[in-house]
PLY file of the C-alpha trace (Angstrom):
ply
format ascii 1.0
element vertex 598
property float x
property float y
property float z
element edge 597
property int vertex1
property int vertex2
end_header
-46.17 17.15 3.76
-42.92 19.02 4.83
-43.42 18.03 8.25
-43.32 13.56 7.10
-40.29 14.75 4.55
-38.26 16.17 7.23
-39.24 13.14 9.76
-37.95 10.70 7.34
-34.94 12.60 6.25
-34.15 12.51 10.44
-34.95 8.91 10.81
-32.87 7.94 7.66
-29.98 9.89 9.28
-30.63 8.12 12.97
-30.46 4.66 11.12
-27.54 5.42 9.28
-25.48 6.82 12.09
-26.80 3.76 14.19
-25.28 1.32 11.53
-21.92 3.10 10.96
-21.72 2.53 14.45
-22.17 -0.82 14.96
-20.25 -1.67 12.01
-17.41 -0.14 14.01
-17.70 -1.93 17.14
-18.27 -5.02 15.27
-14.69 -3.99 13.21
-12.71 -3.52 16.81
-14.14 -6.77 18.22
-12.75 -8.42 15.43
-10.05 -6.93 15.24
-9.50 -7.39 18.93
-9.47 -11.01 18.07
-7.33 -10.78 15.48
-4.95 -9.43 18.12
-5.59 -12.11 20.64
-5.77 -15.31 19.26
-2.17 -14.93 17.37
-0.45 -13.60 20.48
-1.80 -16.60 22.77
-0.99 -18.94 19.63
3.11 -17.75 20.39
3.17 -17.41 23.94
1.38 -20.41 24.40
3.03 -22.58 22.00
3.04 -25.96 23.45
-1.19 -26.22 23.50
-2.01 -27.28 19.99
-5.92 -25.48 21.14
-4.64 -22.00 20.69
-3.42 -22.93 17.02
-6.75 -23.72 15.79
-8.25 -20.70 17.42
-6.45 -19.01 15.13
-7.02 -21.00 11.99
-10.85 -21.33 12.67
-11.16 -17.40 13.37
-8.78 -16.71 10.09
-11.14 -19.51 8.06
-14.41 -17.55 9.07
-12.80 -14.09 7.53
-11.95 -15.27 5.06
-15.23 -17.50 3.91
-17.02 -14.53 4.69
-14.93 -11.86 2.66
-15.39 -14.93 -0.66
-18.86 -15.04 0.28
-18.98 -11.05 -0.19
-16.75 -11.31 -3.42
-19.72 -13.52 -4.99
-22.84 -11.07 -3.49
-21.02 -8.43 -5.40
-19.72 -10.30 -8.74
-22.90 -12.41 -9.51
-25.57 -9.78 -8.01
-24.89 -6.42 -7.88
-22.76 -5.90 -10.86
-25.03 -7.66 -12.94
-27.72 -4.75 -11.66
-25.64 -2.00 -13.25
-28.23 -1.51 -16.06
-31.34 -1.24 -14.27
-31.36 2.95 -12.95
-31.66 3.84 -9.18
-33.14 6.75 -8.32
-31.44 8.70 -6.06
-33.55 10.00 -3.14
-34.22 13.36 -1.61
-32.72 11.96 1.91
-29.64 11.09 0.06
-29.50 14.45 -1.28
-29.82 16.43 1.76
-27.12 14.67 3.53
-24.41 15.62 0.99
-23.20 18.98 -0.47
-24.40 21.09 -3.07
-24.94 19.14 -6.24
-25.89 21.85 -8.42
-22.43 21.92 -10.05
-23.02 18.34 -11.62
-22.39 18.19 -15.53
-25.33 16.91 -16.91
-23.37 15.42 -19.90
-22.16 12.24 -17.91
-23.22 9.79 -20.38
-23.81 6.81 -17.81
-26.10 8.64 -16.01
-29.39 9.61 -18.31
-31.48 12.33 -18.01
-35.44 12.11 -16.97
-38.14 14.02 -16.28
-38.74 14.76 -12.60
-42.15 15.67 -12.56
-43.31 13.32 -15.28
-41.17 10.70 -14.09
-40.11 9.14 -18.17
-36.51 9.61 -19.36
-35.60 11.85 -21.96
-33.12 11.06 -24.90
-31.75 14.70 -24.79
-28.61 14.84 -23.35
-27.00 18.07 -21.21
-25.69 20.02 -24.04
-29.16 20.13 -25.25
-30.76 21.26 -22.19
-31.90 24.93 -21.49
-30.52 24.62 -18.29
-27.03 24.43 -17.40
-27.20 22.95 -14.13
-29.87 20.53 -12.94
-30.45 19.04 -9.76
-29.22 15.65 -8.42
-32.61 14.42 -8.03
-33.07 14.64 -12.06
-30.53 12.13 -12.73
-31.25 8.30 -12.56
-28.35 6.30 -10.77
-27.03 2.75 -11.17
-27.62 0.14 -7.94
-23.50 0.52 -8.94
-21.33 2.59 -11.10
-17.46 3.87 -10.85
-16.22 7.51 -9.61
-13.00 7.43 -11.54
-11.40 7.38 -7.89
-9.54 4.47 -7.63
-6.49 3.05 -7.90
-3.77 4.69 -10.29
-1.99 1.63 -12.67
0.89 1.99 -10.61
-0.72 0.37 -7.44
-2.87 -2.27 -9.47
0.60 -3.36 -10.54
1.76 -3.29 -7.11
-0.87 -5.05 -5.41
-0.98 -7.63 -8.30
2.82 -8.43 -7.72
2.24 -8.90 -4.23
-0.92 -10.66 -4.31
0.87 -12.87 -6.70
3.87 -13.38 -3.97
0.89 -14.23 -0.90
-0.61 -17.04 -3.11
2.80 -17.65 -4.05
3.46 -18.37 0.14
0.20 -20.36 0.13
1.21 -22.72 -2.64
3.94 -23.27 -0.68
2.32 -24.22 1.96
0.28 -26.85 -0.01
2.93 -28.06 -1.57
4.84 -28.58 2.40
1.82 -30.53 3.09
1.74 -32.95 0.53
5.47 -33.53 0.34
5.88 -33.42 4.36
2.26 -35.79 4.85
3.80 -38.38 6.36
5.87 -36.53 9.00
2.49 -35.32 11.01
4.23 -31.63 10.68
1.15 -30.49 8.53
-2.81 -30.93 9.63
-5.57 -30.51 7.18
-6.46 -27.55 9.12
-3.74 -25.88 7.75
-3.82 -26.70 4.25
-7.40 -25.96 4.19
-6.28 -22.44 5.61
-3.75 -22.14 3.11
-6.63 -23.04 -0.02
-9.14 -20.61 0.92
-6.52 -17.76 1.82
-5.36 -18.17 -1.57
-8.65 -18.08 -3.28
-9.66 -14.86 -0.97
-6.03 -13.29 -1.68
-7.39 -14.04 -5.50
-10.49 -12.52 -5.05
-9.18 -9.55 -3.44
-6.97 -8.82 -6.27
-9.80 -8.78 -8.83
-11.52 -6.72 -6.77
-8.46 -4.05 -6.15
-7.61 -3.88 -10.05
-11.38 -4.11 -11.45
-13.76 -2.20 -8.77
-11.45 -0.05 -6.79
-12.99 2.83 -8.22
-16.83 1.34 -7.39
-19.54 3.53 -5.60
-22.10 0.52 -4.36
-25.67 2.43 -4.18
-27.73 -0.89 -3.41
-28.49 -2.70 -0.33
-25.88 -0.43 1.21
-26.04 -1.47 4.95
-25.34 -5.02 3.88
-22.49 -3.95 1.65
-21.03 -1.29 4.25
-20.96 -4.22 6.79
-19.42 -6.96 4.17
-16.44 -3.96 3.03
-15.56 -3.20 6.84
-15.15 -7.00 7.42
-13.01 -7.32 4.37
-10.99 -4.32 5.73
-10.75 -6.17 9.11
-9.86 -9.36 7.36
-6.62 -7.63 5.62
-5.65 -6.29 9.05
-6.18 -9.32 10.79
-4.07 -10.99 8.26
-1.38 -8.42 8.58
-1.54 -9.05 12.57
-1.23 -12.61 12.12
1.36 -13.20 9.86
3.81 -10.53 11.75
3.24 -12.70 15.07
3.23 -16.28 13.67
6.11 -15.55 11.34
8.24 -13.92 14.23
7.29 -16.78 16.86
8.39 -19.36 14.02
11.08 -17.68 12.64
12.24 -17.86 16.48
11.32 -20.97 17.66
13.28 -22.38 14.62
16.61 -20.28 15.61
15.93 -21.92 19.10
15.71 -25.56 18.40
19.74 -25.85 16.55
22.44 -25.32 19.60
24.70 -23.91 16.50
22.58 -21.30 16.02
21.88 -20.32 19.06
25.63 -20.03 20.53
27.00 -18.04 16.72
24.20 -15.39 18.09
25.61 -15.60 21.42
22.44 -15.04 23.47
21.12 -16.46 25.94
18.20 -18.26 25.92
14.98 -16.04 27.88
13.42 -17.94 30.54
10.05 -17.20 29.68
10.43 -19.26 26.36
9.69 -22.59 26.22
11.62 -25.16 25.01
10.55 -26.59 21.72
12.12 -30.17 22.72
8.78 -30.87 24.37
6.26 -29.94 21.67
4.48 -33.14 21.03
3.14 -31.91 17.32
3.59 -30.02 14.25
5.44 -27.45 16.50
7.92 -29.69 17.64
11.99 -29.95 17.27
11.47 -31.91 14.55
9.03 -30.44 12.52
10.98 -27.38 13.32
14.15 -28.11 11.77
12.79 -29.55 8.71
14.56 -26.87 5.93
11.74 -26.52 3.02
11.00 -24.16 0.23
8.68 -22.25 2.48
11.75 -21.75 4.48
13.81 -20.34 1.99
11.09 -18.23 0.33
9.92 -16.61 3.63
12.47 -13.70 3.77
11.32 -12.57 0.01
7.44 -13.22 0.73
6.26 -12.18 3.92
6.92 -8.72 2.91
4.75 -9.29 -0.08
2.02 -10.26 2.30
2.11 -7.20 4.30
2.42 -5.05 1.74
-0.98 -6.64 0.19
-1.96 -6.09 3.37
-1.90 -2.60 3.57
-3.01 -2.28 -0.19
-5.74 -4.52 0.35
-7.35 -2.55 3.85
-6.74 0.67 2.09
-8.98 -0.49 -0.83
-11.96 -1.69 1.40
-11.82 1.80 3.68
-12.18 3.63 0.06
-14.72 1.54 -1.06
-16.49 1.96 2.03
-16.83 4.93 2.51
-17.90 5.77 -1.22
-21.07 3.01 -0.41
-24.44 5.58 -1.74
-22.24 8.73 -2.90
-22.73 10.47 -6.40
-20.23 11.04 -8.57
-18.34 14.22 -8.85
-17.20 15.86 -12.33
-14.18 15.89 -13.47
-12.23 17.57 -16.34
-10.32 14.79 -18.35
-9.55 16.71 -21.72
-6.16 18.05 -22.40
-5.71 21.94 -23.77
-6.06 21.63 -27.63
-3.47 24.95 -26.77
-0.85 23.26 -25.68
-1.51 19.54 -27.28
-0.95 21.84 -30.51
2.62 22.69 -29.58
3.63 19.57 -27.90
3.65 20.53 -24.74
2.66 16.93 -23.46
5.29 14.52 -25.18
5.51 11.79 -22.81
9.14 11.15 -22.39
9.90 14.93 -22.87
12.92 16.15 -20.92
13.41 12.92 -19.25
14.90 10.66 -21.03
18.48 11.55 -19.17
17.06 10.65 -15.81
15.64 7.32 -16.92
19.29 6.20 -18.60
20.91 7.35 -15.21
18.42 5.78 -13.04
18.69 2.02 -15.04
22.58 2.64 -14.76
22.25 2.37 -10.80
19.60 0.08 -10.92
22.16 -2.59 -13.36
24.81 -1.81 -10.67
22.18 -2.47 -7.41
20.54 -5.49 -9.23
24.71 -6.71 -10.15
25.30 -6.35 -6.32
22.37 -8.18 -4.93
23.07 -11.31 -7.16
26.53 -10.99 -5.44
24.90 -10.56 -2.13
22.93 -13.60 -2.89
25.37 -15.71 -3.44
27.59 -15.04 -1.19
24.96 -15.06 1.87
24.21 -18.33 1.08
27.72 -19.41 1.32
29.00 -20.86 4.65
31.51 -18.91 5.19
31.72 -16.88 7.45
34.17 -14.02 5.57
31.95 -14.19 2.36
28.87 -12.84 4.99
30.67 -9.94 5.22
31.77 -8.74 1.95
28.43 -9.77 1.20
27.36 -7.15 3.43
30.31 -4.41 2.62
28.95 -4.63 -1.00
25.29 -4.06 0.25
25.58 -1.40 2.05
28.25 0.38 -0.42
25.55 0.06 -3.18
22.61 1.10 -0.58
25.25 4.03 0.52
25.83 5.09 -3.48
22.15 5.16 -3.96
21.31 7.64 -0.95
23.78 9.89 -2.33
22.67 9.90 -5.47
19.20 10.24 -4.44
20.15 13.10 -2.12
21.80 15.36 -4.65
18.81 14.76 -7.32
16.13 16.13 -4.31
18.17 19.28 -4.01
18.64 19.75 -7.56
14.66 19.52 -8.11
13.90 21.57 -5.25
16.09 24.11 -7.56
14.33 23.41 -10.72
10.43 23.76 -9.09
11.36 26.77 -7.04
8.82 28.86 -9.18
5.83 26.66 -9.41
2.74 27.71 -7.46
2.15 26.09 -4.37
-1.78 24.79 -3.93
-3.84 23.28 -1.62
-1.68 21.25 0.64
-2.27 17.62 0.83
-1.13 14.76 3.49
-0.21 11.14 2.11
-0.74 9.48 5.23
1.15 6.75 3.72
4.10 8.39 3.61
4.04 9.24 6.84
4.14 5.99 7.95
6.65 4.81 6.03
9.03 7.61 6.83
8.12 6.56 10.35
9.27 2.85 10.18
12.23 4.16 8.40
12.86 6.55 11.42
12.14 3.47 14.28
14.43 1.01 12.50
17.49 3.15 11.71
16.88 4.44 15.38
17.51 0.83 16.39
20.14 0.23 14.08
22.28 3.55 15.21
21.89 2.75 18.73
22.91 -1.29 18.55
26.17 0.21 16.32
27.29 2.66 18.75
27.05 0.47 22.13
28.97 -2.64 19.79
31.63 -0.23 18.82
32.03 1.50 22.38
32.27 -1.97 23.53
33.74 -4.33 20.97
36.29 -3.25 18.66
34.87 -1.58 15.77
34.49 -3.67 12.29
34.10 -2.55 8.63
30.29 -4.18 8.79
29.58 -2.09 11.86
30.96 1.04 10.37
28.72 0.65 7.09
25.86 0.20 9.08
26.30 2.77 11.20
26.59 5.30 8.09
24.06 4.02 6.21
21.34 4.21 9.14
22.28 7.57 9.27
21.85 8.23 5.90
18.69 6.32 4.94
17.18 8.71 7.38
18.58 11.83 5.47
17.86 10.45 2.69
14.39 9.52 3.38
13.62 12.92 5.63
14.01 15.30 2.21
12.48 12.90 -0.40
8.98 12.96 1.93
9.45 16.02 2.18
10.03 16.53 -1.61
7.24 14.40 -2.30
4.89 16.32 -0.17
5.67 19.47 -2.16
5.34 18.03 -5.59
2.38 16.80 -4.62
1.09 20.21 -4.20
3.06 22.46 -7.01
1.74 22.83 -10.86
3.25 24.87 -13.71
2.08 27.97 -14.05
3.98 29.77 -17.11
3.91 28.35 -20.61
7.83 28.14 -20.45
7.38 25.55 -17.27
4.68 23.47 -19.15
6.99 23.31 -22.52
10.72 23.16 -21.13
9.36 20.84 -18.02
12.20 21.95 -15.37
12.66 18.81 -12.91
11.39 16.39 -14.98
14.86 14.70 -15.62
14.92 14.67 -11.38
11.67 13.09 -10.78
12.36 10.20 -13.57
15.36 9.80 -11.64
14.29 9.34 -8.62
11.12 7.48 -9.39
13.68 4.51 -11.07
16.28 4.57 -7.86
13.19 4.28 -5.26
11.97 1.46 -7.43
16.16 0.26 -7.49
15.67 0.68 -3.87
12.89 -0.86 -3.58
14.01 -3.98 -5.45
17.03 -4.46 -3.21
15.38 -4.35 0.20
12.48 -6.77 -0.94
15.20 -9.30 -1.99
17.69 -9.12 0.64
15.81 -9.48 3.93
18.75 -11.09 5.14
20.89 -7.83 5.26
18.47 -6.76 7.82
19.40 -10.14 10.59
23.08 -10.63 9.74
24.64 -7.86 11.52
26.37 -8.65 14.41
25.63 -5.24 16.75
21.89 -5.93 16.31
21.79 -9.22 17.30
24.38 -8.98 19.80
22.80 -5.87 21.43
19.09 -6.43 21.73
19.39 -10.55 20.95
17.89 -12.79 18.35
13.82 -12.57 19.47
13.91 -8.87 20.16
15.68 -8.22 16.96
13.68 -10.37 15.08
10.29 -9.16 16.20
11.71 -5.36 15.26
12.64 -6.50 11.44
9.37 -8.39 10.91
7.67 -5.09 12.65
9.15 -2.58 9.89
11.01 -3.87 7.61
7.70 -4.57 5.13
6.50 -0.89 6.04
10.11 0.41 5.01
9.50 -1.52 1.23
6.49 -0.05 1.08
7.55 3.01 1.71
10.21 2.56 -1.50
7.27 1.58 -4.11
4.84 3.65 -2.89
7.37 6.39 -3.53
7.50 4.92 -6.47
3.97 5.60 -7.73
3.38 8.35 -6.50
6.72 9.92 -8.17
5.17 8.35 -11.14
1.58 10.26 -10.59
3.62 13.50 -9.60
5.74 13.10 -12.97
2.78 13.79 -15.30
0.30 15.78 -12.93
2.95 19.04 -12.23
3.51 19.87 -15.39
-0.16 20.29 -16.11
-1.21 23.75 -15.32
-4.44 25.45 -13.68
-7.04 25.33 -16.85
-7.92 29.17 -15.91
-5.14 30.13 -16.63
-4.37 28.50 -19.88
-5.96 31.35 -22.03
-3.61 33.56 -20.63
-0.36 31.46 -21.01
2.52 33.37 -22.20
6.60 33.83 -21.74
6.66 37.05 -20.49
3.68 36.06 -17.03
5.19 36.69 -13.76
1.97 36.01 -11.61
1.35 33.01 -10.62
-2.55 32.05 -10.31
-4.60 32.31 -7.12
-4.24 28.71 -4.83
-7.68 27.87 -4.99
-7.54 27.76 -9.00
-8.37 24.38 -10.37
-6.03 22.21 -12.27
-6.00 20.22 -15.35
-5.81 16.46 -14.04
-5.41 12.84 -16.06
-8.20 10.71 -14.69
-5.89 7.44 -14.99
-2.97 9.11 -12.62
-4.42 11.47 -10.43
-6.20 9.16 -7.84
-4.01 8.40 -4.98
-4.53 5.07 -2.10
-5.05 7.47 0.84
-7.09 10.50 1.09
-6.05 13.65 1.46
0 1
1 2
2 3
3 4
4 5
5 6
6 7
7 8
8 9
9 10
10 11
11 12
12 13
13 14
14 15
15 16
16 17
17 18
18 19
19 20
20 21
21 22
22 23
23 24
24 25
25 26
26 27
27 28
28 29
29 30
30 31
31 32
32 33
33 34
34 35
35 36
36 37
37 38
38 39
39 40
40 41
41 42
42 43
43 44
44 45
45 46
46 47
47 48
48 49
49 50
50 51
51 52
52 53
53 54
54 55
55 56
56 57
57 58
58 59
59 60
60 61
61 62
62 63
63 64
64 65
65 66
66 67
67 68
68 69
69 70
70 71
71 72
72 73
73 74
74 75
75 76
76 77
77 78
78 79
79 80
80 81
81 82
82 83
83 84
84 85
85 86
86 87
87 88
88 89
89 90
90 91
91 92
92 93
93 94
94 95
95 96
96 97
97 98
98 99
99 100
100 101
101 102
102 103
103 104
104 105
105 106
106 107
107 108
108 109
109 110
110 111
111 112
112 113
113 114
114 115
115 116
116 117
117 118
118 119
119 120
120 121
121 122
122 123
123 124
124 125
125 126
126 127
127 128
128 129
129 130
130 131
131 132
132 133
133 134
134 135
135 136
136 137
137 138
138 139
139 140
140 141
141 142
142 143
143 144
144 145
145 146
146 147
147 148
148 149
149 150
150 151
151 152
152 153
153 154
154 155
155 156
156 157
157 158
158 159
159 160
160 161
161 162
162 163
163 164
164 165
165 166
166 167
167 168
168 169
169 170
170 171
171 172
172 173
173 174
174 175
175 176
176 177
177 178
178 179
179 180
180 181
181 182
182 183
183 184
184 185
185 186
186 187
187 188
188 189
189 190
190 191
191 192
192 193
193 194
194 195
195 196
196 197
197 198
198 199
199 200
200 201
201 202
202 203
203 204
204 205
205 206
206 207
207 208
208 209
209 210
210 211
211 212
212 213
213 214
214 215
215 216
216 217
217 218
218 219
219 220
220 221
221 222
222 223
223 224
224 225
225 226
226 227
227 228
228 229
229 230
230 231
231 232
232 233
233 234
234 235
235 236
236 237
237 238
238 239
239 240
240 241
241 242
242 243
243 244
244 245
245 246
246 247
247 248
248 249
249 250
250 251
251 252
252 253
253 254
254 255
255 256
256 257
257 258
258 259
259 260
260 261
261 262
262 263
263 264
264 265
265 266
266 267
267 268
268 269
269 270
270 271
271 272
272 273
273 274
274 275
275 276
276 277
277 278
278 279
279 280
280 281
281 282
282 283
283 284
284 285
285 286
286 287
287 288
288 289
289 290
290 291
291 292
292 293
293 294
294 295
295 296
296 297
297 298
298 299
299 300
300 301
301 302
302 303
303 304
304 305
305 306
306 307
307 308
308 309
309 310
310 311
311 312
312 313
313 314
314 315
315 316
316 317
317 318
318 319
319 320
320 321
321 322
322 323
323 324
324 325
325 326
326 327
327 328
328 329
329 330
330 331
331 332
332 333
333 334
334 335
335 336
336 337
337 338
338 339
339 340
340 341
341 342
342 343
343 344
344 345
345 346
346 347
347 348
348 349
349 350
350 351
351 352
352 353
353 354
354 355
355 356
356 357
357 358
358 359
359 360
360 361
361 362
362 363
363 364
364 365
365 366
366 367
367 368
368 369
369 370
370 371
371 372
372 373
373 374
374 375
375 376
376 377
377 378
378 379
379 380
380 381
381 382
382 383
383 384
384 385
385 386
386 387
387 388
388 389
389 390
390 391
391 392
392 393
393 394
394 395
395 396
396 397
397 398
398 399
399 400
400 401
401 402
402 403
403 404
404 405
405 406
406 407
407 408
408 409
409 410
410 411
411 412
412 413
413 414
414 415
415 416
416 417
417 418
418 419
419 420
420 421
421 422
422 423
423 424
424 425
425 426
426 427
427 428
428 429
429 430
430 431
431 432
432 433
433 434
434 435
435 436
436 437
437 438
438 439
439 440
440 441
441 442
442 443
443 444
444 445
445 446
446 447
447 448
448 449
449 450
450 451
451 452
452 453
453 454
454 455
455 456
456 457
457 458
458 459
459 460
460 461
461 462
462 463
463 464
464 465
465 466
466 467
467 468
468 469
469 470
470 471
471 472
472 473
473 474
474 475
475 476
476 477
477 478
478 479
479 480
480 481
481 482
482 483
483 484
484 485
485 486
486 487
487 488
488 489
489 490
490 491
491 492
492 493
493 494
494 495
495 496
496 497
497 498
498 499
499 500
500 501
501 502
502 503
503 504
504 505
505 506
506 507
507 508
508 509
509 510
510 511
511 512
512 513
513 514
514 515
515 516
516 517
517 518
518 519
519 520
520 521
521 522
522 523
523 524
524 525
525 526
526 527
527 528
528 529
529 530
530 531
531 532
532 533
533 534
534 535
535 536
536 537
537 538
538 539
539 540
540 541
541 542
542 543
543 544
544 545
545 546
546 547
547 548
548 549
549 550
550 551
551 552
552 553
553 554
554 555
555 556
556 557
557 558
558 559
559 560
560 561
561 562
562 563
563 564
564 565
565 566
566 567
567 568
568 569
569 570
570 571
571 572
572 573
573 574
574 575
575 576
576 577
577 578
578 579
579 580
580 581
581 582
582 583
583 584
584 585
585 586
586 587
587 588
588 589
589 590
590 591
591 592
592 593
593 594
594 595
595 596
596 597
């Protein structure tokens, strides 16, 4: 009888690792495509084929990903009360489950050798720990693992600005019909993106926390294709929007000689296009037009959000949940050690002063940009960068004042936000670029005002950003560990600070894209394409990096001030130990979950 158990255990194991492993190839071929067909779409721009590869091959991801939304809305969650019983293969593949709490009420307790469920529930139970196999699971039920409200918000507010785009583009096609510049391809594109972009954000606020324990090859396969479908998306919309964006700087002579570049060889000249890609379609000025700068960085930033989601989700398809300890000490609710807005309130009044003076400057920066002169572009641009300079300052001296202030909290396990590693790169590769244009203009031109601003503020956006990730990366790992720390709250005041400038920041570079392309060094050094193509590459990772700051400040400003729960009995003024590192902490279920794992 051992002997069939084990045989089945191994041949559950070989089928799983054989599907894992064809879900990956079939991820990379896909995304492979999603590589391909965009590129040959802008270097081949004059065959009309090479568009509709693209359009069909973005059509099937996303019919399929909708098709997936409506498995899981209309079957499986509509399963959750009927129990699963979790089996003995499932068991053996994971870790020691004896340190479940039985007292989970969504889970009820049965009988394994009589197989009927009891009504008693853990506290009742002689025994404090009971297996895994005991327990009855859902076909689906939530880990508590998902998405802080920080993100949802995020990812709603740029879901809304991607359906935003693809309204848009519905709109163009109505209004434009007559000039042949739209197909129905492309509004049909435009409709179903929007519904999947809808879909996805129902799924990201509602289920990102959802552990799928039915039919779980087909739902492993439909996540990984909805992950694939969000990068695929991401891939696109950086090429086609750079090849447009270009093509349409191309096609007006003004434009072209005020960036004083010549024209590549290799590019072909949009006077022959014979459809919607040609001259005339080109220079048409619509609302997409003027919305582009604001939403494609909405898109992307979905995105990322949105492929994120689907990896969790993924890889949580047949887990169990884990326990958790969601209770606050009734010894330090009872002296009001958990106030909200306790020592804070100082930071958040400084923080909306500099966000009133960077929100006053970029309605200056927006009007003038739009202006036609040419000397209103650059005190346009003066202003920006003074306000973007003021900020980094700021932001600078409030990092070394907290690393002051949290000098004596313990130090735990170390974690890695993979997220803010990436952003930190992008803001590394772009300021890079930016440094080296301003030096060769200046050693070669004569030096400007808007040249000199740049040039500072490249080189202190990377400062700036260097000790904040850095900050971040230590908060993440430091709790309070005296009674004086958990009352008082040193660095509280810092963090609210800093959470409203990043979200200041964050505000300014989302609605003044244009800061990014007006610059005469960049353009004039690496030209309009190459430029062009560098923006659209990080600009959208360098706002994400702001609001994902953002929430994670946020998660940081409640979670380090809650101490390790064996120590609380001991709490008192006088301690001058701090607890061992691999002591447990006191977490808040709604703000402790971050997007990446650590």
């Amino acid at each position: 009888m051992m002997g069939k158990t084990e045989q089945s255990r191994s041949r559950n194991r070989c089928r799983q690792a054989l599907g894992s492993r064809m879900y990956h190839f079939y991820g990379l071929f896909v995304v492979c495509l999603g590589v391909v067909f965009p590129l040959s779409s802008a270097l081949a721009p004059d065959d009309k084929t090479s568009y509709y590869y693209t359009w069909v091959f973005l059509l099937y991801l996303f019919s399929l990903s909708l098709c997936f939304f409506i498995y899981l809305r209309f079957y499986l969650l509509r399963l959750r009360g009927k129990p699963y019983t979790i089996t003995q293969e499932i068991i053996s593949n994971r870790q020691d489950v004896s340190e479940y709490r039985p007292d989970t009420p969504m889970l009820p307790q049965c009988n394994s050798e009589k197989g009927n469920h009891s009504n008693t529930n853990g506290r009742d139970s002689p025994r404090s720990k009971p297996l895994l196999a005991e327990w009855h699971f859902p076909p689906v039920f939530f880990t508590g693992t998902g998405l802080n409200r920080y993100m949802r918000f995020g990812a709603a507010l740029f879901a809304t600005g991607a359906m935003g785009h693809n309204a848009l583009g519905i709109i163009e096609f109505i209004g434009h019909y007559a000039s042949g510049c739209q197909t129905p391809v492309n509004v049909l594109l435009h409709s179903v993106q929007l519904g999947f972009t809808f879909t996805q954000i129902i799924i990201i606020s509602n289920y990102s926390a959802l552990v799928i324990n039915k039919h779980k090859a087909v739902a492993r396969l439909c996540l990984l294709h909805t992950m694939v479908t969000h990068i695929c998306v991401l891939i696109a919309f950086f090429v086609l929007e750079t090849e447009e964006k270009i093509r349409k700087q191309y096609t007006t002579a003004a434009d072209v000689d005020s960036i004083s570049t010549p024209k590549p060889e290799n590019l072909s000249d949009p006077t022959t296009v014979t459809w919607a890609r040609s001259s005339d379609c080109l220079q048409l000025k619509t609302i997409t037009d003027k919305a582009r700068p604001i939403l494609y960085p909405f898109i992307i930033q979905f995105s990322i959000i949105g492929a994120q989601v689907m990896y969790n989700l993924y890889r949580n398809v047949g887990i169990y949940p884990e326990p958790r300890e969601d209770k606050m000490p009734a010894e330090l609710t009872e002296i009001g050690a958990y106030k909200l807005c306790h020592h804070a309130l100082n930071g958040l009044y400084v923080g909306f002063i500099l966000i009133i003076i960077a929100v006053t400057g970029l309605s200056v920066f927006s009007v003038a940009i739009n202006d036609d002169k040419t000397e209103n572009d650059q005190i346009a641009a003066a202003l920006f960068f003074t306000i973007q300079l003021v900020l980094y300052l700021s932001s600078s001296i409030a990092i070394g004042i907290g690393f002051f202030q949290t000098r004596d909290f313990v130090i735990g396990k170390e974690r890695v936000d993979y997220f803010l590693i990436a952003g930190t790169a992008s803001m590394y590769t772009f300021n890079i670029f930016a440094v080296i244009s301003c030096i060769h203009w200046v050693s070669h031109h004569d030096s400007d005002l808007i040249t000199c601003f740049s040039l500072v503020s490249s080189f202190a956006e990377m400062i700036e950003t260097s000790i904040q990730t850095f900050f971040i990366q230590m908060l993440l790992t430091k709790r309070a560990w005296k009674l004086n720390h958990v009352i008082r709250k040193p660095g509280r005041e810092v963090i609210t600070f800093l959470l409203i400038t990043n979200l200041g920041m964050w505000l300014t570079d989302s609605f003044a894209f244009e800061k990014r392309t007006m610059i005469p060094a960049y353009v004039g050094i690496f030209g309009f394409p190459a430029w062009t193509t560098i923006t659209n590459a990080f600009v959208p990772w360098m706002n994400f990096y702001r609001f994902y700051s953002f929430t994670v400040l946020a998660v940081v400003w409640k979670n380090i001030f809650l101490p390790h729960k064996d120590h609380i009995p001991k709490f008192n003024r006088n301690e001058d130990s701090p607890p061992a590192e691999e002591n447990e902490v006191v977490e808040s279920e709604a703000d402790t979950d971050h997007l990446t794992p650590h």
